[in-house]
N, CA, C and O of each residue as an XYZ file, in Angstrom:
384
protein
N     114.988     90.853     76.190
C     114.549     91.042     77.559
C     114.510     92.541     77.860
O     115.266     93.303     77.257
N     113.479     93.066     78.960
C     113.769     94.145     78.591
C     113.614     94.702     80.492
O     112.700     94.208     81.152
N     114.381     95.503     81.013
C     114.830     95.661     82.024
C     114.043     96.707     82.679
O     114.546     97.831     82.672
N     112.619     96.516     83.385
C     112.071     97.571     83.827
C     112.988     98.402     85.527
O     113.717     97.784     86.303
N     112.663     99.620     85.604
C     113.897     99.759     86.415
C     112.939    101.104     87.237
O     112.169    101.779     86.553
N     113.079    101.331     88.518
C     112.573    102.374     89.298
C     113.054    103.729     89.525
O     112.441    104.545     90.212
N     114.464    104.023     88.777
C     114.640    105.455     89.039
C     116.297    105.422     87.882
O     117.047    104.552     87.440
N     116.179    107.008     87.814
C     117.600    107.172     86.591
C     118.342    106.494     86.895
O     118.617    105.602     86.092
N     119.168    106.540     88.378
C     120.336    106.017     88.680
C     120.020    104.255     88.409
O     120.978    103.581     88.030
N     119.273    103.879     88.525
C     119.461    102.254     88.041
C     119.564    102.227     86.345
O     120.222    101.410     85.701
N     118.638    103.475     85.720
C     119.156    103.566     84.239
C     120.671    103.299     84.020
O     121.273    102.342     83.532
N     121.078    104.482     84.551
C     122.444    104.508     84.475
C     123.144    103.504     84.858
O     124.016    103.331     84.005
N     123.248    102.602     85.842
C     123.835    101.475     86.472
C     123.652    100.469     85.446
O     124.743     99.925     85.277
N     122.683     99.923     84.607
C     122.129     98.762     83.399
C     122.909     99.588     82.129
O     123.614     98.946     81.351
N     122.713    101.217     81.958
C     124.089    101.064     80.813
C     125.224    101.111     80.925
O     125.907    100.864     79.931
N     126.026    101.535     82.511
C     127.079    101.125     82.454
C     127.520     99.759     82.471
O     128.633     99.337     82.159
N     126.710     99.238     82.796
C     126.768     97.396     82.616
C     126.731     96.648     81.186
O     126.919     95.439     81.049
N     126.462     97.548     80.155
C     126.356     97.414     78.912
C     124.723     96.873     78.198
O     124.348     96.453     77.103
N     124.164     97.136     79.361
C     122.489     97.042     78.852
C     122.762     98.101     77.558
O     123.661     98.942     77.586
N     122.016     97.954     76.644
C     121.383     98.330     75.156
C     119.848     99.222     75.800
O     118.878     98.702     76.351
N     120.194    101.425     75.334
C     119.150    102.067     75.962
C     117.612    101.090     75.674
O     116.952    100.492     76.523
N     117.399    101.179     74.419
C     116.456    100.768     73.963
C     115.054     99.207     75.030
O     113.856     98.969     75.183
N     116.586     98.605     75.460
C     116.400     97.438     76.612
C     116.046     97.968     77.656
O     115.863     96.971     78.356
N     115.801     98.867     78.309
C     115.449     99.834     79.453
C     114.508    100.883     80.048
O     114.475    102.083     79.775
N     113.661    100.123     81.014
C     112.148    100.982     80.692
C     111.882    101.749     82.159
O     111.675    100.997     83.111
N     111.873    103.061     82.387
C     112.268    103.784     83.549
C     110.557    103.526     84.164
O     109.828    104.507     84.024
N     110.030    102.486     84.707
C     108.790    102.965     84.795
C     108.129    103.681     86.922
O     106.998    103.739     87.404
N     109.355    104.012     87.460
C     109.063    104.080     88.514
C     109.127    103.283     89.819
O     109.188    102.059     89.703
N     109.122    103.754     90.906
C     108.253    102.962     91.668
C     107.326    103.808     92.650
O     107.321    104.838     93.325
N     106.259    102.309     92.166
C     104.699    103.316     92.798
C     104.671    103.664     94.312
O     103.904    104.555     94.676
N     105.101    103.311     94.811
C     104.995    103.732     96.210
C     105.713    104.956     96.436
O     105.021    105.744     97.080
N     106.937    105.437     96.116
C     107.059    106.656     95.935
C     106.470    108.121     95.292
O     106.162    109.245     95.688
N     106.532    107.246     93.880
C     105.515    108.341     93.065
C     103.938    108.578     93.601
O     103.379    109.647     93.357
N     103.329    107.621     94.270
C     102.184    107.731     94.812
C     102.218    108.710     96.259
O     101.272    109.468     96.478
N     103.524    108.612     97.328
C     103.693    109.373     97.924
C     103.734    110.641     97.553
O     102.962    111.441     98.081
N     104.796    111.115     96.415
C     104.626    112.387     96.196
C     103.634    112.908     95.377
O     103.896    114.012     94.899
N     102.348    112.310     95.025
C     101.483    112.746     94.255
C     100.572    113.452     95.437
O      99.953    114.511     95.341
N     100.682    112.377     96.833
C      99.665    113.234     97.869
C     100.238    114.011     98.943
O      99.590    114.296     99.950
N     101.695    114.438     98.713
C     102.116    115.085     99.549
C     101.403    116.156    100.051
O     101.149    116.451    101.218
N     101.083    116.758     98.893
C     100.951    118.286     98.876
C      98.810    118.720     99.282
O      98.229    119.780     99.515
N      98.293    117.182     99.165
C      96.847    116.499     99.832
C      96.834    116.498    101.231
O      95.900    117.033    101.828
N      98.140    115.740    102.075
C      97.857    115.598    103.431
C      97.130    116.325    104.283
O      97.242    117.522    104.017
N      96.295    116.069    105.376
C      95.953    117.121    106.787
C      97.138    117.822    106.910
O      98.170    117.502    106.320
N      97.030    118.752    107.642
C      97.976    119.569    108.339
C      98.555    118.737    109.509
O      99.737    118.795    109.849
N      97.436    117.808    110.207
C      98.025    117.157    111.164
C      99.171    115.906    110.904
O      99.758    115.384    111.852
N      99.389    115.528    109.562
C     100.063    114.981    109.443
C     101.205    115.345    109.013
O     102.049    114.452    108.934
N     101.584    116.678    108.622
C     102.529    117.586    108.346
C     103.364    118.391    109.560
O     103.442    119.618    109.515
N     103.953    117.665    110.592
C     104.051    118.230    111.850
C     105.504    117.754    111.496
O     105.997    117.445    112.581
N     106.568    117.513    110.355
C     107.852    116.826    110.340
C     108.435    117.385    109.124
O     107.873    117.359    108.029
N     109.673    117.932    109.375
C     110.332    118.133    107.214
C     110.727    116.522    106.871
O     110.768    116.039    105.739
N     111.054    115.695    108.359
C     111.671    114.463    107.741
C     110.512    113.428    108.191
O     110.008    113.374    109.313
N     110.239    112.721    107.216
C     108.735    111.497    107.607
C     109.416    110.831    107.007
O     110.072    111.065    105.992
N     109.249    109.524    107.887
C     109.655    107.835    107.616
C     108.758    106.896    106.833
O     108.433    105.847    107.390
N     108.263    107.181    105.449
C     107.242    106.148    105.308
C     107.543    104.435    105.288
O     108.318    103.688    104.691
N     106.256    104.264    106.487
C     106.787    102.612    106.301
C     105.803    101.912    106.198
O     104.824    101.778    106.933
N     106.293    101.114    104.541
C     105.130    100.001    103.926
C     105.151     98.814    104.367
O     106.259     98.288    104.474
N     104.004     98.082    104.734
C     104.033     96.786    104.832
C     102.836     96.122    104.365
O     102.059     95.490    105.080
N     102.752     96.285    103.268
C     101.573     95.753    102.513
C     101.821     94.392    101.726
O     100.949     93.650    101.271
N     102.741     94.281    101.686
C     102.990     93.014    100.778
C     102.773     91.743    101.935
O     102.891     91.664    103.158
N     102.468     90.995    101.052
C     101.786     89.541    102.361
C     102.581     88.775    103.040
O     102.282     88.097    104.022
N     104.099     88.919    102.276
C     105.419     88.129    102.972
C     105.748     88.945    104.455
O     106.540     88.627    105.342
N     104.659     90.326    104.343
C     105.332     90.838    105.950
C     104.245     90.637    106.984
O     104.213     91.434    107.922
N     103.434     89.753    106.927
C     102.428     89.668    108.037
C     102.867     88.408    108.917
O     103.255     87.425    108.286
N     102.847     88.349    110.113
C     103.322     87.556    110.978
C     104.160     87.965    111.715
O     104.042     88.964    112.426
N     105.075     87.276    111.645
C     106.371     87.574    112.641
C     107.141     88.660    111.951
O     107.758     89.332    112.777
N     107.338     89.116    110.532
C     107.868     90.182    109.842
C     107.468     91.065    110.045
O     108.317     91.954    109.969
N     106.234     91.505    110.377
C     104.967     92.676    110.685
C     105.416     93.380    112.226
O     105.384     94.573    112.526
N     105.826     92.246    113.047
C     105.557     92.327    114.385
C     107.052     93.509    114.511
O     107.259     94.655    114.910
N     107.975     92.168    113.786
C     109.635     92.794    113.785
C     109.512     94.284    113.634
O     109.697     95.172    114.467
N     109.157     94.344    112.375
C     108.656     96.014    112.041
C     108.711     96.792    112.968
O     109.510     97.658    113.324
N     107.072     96.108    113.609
C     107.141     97.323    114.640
C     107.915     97.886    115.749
O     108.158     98.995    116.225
N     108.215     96.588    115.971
C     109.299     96.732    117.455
C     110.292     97.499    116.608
O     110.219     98.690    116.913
N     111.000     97.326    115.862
C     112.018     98.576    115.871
C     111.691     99.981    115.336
O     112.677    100.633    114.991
N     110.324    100.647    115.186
C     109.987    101.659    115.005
C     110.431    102.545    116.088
O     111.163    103.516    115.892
N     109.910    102.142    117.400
C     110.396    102.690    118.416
C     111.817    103.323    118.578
O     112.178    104.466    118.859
N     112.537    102.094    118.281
C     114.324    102.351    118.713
C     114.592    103.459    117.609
O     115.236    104.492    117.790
N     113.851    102.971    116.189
C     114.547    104.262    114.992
C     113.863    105.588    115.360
O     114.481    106.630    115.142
N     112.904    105.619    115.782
C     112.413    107.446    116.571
C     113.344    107.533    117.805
O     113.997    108.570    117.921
N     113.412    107.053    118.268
C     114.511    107.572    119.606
C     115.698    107.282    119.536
O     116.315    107.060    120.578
N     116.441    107.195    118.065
C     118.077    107.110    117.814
C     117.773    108.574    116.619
O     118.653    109.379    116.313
N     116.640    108.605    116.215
C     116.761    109.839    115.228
C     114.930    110.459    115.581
O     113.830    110.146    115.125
N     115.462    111.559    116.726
C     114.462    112.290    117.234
C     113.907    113.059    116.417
O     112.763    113.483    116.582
N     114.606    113.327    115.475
C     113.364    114.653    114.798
C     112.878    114.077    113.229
O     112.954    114.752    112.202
N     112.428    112.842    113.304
C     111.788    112.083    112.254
C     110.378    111.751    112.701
O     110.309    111.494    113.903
N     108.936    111.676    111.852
C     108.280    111.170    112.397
C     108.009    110.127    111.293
O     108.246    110.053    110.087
N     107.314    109.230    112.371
C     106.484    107.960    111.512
C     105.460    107.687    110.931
O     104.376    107.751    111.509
N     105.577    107.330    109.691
C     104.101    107.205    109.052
C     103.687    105.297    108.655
O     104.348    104.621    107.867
N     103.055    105.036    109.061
C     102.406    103.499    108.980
C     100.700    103.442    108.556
O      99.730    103.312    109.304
N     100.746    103.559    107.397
C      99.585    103.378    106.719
C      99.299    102.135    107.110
O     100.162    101.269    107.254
N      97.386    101.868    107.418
C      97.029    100.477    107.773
C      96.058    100.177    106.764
O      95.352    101.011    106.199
N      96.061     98.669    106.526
C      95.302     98.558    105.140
C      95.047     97.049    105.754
O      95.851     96.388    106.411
N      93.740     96.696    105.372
C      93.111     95.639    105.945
C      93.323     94.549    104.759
O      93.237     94.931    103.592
N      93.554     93.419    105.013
C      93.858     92.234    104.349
C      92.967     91.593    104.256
O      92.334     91.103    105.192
N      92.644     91.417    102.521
C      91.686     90.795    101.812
C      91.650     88.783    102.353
O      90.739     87.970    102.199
N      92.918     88.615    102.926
C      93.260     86.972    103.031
C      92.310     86.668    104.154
O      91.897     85.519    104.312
N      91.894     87.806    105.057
C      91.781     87.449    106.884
C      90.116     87.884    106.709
O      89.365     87.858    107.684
């Protein structure tokens, strides 16, 4: 079996667990690495923050009432931590 894993520290966590290196395949995760590939791409207008919240909801288990939840607490997390801004990429669904 072989243990694909998103960043060193989970490397490390599967061999201290006694995973076998060889069993262990660091391959990322894309939503990060895809973030920092276009960091340095963005408008200027979207560069108005050192701290940005990216928040995904692309996967199909969050449309409905999970989607909605989301949003409602976007609000409360910008106005408990003021100097963050929000980023909510919108992506149209192939299902609808």
């Amino acid at each position: 079996m072989l243990s694909c894993v998103p960043a060193k520290l989970a490397c490390l966590n599967l061999l201290n667990a006694g995973v076998v290196a060889n069993k262990i395949l660091l391959n990322g995760n894309t939503v990060v690495d895809a973030a920092g590939m276009i960091q340095n791409k963005l408008p200027a207008s979207l560069k108005r923050s050192e701290r940005q919240f990216l928040v995904t909801t692309h996967r199909r288990a969050n449309r409905n009432t999970e989607i909605a939840q989301i949003c409602q607490a976007l609000p409360d997390l910008v106005q408990k931590y003021s100097d963050i801004e929000v980023l909510l990429p919108g992506q149209l669904n192939p299902v609808f």
